[in-house]
Structure formats: C-alpha cells, structure tokens
C-alpha positions in Angstrom: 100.1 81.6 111.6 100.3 78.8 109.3 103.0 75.9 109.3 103.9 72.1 108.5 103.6 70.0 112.0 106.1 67.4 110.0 107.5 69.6 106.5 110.3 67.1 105.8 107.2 64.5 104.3 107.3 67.5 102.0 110.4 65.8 100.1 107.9 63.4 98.7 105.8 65.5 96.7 108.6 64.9 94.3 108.3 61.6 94.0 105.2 61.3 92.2 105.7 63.9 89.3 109.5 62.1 88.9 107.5 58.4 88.2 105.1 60.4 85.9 108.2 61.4 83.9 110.3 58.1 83.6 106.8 56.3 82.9 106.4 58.8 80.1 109.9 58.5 78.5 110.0 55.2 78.7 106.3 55.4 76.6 103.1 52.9 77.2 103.7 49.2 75.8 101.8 47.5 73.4 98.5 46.0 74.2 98.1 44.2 70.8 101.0 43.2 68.3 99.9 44.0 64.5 101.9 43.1 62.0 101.5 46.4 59.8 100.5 49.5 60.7 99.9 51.0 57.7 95.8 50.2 57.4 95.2 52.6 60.3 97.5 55.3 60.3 95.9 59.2 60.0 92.8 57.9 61.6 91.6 60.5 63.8 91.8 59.8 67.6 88.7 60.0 69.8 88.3 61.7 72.8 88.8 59.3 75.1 92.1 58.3 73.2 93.3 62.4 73.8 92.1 62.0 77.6 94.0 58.6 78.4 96.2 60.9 81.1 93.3 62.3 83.2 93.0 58.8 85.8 97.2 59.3 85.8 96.7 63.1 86.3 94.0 62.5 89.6 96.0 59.4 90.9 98.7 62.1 91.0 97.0 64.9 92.6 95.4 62.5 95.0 99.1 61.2 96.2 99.9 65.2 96.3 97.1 66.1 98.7 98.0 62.5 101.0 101.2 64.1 101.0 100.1 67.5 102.3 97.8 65.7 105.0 100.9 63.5 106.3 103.3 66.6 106.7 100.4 67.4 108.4 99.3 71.5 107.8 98.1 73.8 110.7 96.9 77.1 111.3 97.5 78.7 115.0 96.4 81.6 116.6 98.8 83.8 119.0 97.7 85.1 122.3 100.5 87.2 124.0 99.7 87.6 127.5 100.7 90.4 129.0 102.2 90.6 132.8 103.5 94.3 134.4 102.6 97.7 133.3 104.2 99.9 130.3 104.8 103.9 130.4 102.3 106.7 129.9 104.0 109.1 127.5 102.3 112.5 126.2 104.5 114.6 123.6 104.5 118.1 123.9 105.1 119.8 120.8 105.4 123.7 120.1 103.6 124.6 116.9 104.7 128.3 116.9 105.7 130.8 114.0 109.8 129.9 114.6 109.3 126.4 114.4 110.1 127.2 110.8 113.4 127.8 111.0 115.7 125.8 108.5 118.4 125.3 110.7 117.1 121.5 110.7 118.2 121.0 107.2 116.6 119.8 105.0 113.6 120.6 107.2 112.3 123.2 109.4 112.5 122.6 113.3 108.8 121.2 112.8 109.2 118.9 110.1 112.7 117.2 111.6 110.2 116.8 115.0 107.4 115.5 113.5 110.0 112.7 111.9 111.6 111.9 115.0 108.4 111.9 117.5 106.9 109.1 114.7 109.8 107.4 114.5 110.2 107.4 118.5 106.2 106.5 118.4 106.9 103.4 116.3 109.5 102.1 118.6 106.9 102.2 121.5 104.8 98.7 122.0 103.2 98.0 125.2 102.9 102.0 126.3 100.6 104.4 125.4 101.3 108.0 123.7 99.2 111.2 123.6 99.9 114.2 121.6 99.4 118.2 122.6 100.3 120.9 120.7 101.0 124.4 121.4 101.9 127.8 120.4 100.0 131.1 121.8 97.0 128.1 123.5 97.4 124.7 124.0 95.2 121.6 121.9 95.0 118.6 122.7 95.5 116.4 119.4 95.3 112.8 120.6 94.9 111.1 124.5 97.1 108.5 125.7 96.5 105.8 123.2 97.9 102.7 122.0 96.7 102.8 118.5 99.9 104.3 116.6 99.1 104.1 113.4 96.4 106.5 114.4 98.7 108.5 116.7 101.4 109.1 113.4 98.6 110.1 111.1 97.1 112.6 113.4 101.2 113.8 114.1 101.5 114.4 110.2 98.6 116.7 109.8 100.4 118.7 112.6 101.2 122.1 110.7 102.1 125.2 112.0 100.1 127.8 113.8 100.4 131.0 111.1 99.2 128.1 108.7 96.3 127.0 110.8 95.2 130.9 111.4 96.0 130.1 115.0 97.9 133.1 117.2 101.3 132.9 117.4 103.3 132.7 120.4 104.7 130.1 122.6 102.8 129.3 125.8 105.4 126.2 127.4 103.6 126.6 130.7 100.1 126.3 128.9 101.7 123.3 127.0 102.9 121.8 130.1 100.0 121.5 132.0 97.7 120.5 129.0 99.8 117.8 128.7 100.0 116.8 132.6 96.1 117.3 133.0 95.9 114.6 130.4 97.8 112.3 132.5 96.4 113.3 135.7 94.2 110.2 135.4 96.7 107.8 134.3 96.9 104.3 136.4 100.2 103.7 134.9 103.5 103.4 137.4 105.3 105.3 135.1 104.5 108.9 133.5 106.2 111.5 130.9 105.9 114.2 129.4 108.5 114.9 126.7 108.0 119.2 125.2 110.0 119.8 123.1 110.3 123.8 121.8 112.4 126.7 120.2 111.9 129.4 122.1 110.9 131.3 125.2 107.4 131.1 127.2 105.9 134.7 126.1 102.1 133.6 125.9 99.5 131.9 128.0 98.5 132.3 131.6 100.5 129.7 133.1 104.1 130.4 134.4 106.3 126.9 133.3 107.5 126.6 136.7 104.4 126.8 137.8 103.1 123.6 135.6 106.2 122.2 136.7 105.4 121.8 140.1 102.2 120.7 139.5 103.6 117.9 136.9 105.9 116.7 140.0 103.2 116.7 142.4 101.1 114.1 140.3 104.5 112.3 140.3 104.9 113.1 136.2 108.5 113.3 135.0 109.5 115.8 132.3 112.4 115.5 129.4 112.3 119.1 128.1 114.0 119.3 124.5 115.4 122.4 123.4 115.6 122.5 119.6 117.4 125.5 117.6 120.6 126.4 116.8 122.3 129.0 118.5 123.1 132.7 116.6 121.5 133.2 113.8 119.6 131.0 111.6 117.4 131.1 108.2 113.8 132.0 108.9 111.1 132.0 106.2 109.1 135.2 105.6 106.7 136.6 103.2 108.0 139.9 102.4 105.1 142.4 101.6 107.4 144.0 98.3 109.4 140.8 97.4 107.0 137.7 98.1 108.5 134.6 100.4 112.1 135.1 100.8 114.8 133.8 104.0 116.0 135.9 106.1 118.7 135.7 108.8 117.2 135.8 112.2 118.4 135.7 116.4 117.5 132.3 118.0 116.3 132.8 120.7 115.6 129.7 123.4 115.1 129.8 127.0 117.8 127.1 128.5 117.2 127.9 131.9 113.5 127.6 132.4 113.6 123.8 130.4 116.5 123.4 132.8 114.6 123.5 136.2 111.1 122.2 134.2 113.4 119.2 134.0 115.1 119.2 137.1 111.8 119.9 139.3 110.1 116.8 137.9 113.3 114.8 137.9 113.9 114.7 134.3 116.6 115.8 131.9 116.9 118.6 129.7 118.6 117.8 126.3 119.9 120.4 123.1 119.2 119.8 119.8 120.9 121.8 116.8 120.2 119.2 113.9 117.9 116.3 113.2 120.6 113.6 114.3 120.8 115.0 117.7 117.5 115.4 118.0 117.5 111.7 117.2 119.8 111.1 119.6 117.8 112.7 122.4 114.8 110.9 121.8 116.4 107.1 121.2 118.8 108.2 124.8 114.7 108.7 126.1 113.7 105.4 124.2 116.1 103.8 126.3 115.5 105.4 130.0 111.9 105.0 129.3 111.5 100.9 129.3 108.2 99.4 130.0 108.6 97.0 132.8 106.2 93.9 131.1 106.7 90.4 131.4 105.3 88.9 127.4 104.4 84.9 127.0 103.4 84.1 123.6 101.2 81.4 123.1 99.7 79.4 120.4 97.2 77.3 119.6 96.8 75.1 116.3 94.4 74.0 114.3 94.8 70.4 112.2 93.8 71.0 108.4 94.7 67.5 107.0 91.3 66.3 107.1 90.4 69.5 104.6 92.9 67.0 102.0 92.5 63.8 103.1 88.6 64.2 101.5 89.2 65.7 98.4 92.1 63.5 98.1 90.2 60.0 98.6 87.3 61.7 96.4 90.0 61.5 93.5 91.2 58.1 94.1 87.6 56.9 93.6 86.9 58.8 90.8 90.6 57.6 89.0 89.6 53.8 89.8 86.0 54.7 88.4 87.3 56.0 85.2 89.8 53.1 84.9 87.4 50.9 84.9 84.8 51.8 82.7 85.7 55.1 80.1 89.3 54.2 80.3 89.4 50.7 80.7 92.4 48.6 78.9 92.3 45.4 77.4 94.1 42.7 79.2 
C-alpha cells in the first residue's frame, strides 16, 4: 500500500512552477544599461548563456521533492489476522457422456457447470475447495485447497469422459464417497459436498445411499444438484453414415436418490433446467454456506521522506554552487 500521511501539502507543488512562469513573463531585468545595441547583436551565445535556467530548474525540483517529504509518503504492509474457521467444500462433478446435452444453451450441461462452479469458487475467501470428478470411476482433480486460481485452471481442463477415452457411465455413489473420503480428514467445523449430475447411478460399486450414510456419519452435509431438462433434449452424436449431427434424446435423472442423498446428510436437493438456475442454486448455497471468521486488518507504514529530503538538499547545494561560480551574475 502506498499513500500521503498529509496529501493536502500536495497543493503546493503548484506553487513553484506558477512563480517559474510569472518570473518568465515578466522576463529578467537588465544588469548593465547600453546605450545601443547594435555593436553586438547576431553574436552567438555561449553555453553557459543557453544553460542560465539549469540553477532555476534544480531550485525547483529541490522545492518539489521538500514538498513530497512534508506531505510526508509511506509505504505499509497489510496483515489480516484471521479469528474462527471457514467451510471445507469438495465439488462433485459428473463428467459422463450426457453431460453434453445442449439443453444448457449456449452450452452443454458441462460447460454451463464448469462456469458456475468457477464463478461460485471465486466468491469463496477464507474456505477451502476440492474438486472430484466422475463418470463410470471417480478422480480426484484437486484436494481441499485455498489456492483458487489454481482450483479454476484445473476446473477448465475438465472435459468429458468419451473425450478423455475414459468409460462412460455415471457412478454418483463412487462420486460421493471420493469426495467424502477427501474430507474425512478435514479439521474444519463445517463440511460439504455439492455433486451435481444428469443422470442415474448405473456404474461403480458403491450404492449412493450407501455413501450417503457414510458422508453423514463423518458429520458431512450434501447439496445434491440435479441438472437436465425434463423430456427430451438435443444430444450430440457422431453418426457412423452422416458425421456429428443432434439428435433428440429422453433425459433421464434420478430425483429420488439426490432427494434422500440430500435429506440423509441434512442438505438440500435443488433442479436445474438452464444456466440461470443453476446460478441460482449455487449463489442460494453461497449464502447457506458462510464462513464463521472474525477478519482485523492491520497495517504498518513505512516513512519515505528521508529517500527526498537527500536528493533534495543535494540539489539545493549544487544550484547555490553553480550560482556562484559558472552562473554567477554581476551585481
């Protein structure tokens, strides 16, 4: 941080250019009266003639700088201190094959996900947020961690699992306890998992309800997000005799299971069938979600006049110098 201890001395930095100028327009006065002119006029002018401003030029940069050092410049350093504990949050996110259905215009389910989870991460400051993925197995892409920027990087180069040559299908329970094993160890008062997925669990060897209740026995609380539009909805496919193409597909989601996911861990289940309520749903979590920390913000300064005080006295002696000897007047 940087600032001015006193900036209103700052007004007088005009004061010296504004003499310079009246001193100028009302021009230097004579030294010596002649009575013509004529003899000397065209004669070339010397060096020191063409450098009579530099002593007027330091005195004013000197006066400048004495300025600076009266208004009195710092430089502090914040130390936030940090009292209470914030929230342990892992994101769940299913990666499977229909996770590219565009009924999240102008996205897939994915890509609207993706935006919302970073722009829920961004939002988070004192809590940390870990990432798993999932589709047939579960991966985990980042632990508990309060390095964001990091966090949304790693979230971006989440793709789906036909493009990563992963197996499709969509293990929730698998999901589910990847991401409560990564919070087993967590110190924090409060812990949440928030999966969010399109579908029904048809993969993996671990029933949901079943990492459920092992979630609410380590005391881990569960938002379950449902996102896909009900009916039919535009899928992406690569049609062996016509190339990629859309094609109108069931949507399929399991309500129920998220349902009691949610309601054995005392969470909430939520329905998403755009991007702005999936927004919704995760700024409504944003706000039931509130790290319980007590912040005190403290600075210290550091004086930096004496850095122009020097230089500016080392000008004043070096315009009196030159005053009186290169650029000294006749009396």
């Amino acid at each position: 941080m940087f600032r001015f201890a006193h900036p209103l001395w700052l007004l007088a930095l005009l004061l010296p250019p504004l003499s310079l100028l009246i001193r100028w327009r009302r021009g230097q006065p004579a030294t010596l009266q002649y009575s013509d002119l004529r003899m000397v006029q065209g004669l070339p002018h010397s060096a020191r003639l063409r450098l009579r401003w530099v002593p007027s030029i330091l005195r004013l940069i000197a006066l400048a700088l004495l300025v600076l050092a009266i208004a009195r410049p710092q430089t502090g350093r914040a130390l936030e201190v940090i009292r209470g504990r914030g929230v342990d949050i892992v994101m769940a996110l299913d990666i499977s094959g229909s996770m590219a259905a565009l009924d999240f215009e102008p996205q897939n389910r994915l890509g609207a996900a993706k935006q919302v989870i970073s722009e829920f991460i961004a939002k988070r400051r004192y809590d940390r947020v870990g990432l798993v993925v999932f589709a047939r197995e579960a991966f985990s892409q980042s632990p508990p961690t309060f390095d964001y920027a990091v966090l949304r990087q790693l979230l971006t180069e989440v793709e789906l699992a036909p493009d990563l040559g992963l197996e499709d299908g969509t293990a929730i329970g698998l999901g589910l306890a990847q991401a409560a094993a990564m919070l087993q160890e967590s110190d924090a008062q409060s812990r949440v998992i928030i999966l969010l997925t399109d579908g029904v669990n048809n993969a993996g060897q671990i029933d949901p309800l079943t990492a459920a209740q092992a979630a609410a026995a380590l005391d881990i609380k569960v938002y379950t997000v449902g996102a896909a539009r009900p009916g039919q909805v535009p899928v992406p496919v690569d049609d062996p005799f016509f190339g990629p193409t859309t094609r109108m597909m069931e949507s399929e989601i399991d309500e129920e299971t998220l349902q009691k996911i949610a309601d054995e861990t005392d969470g909430l289940y939520f329905r998403a069938e755009d991007t702005a309520g999936l927004t919704q749903i995760y700024e409504q979590i944003n706000q039931l979600e509130k790290s319980e920390v007590e912040v005190q913000v403290f600075t210290r300064y550091r004086e930096l006049a004496g850095w122009l005080l020097l230089p500016a006295l080392g000008l004043i002696l070096l315009e009196m110098t030159l005053r009186h000897t290169i650029f000294r007047t006749l009396p």
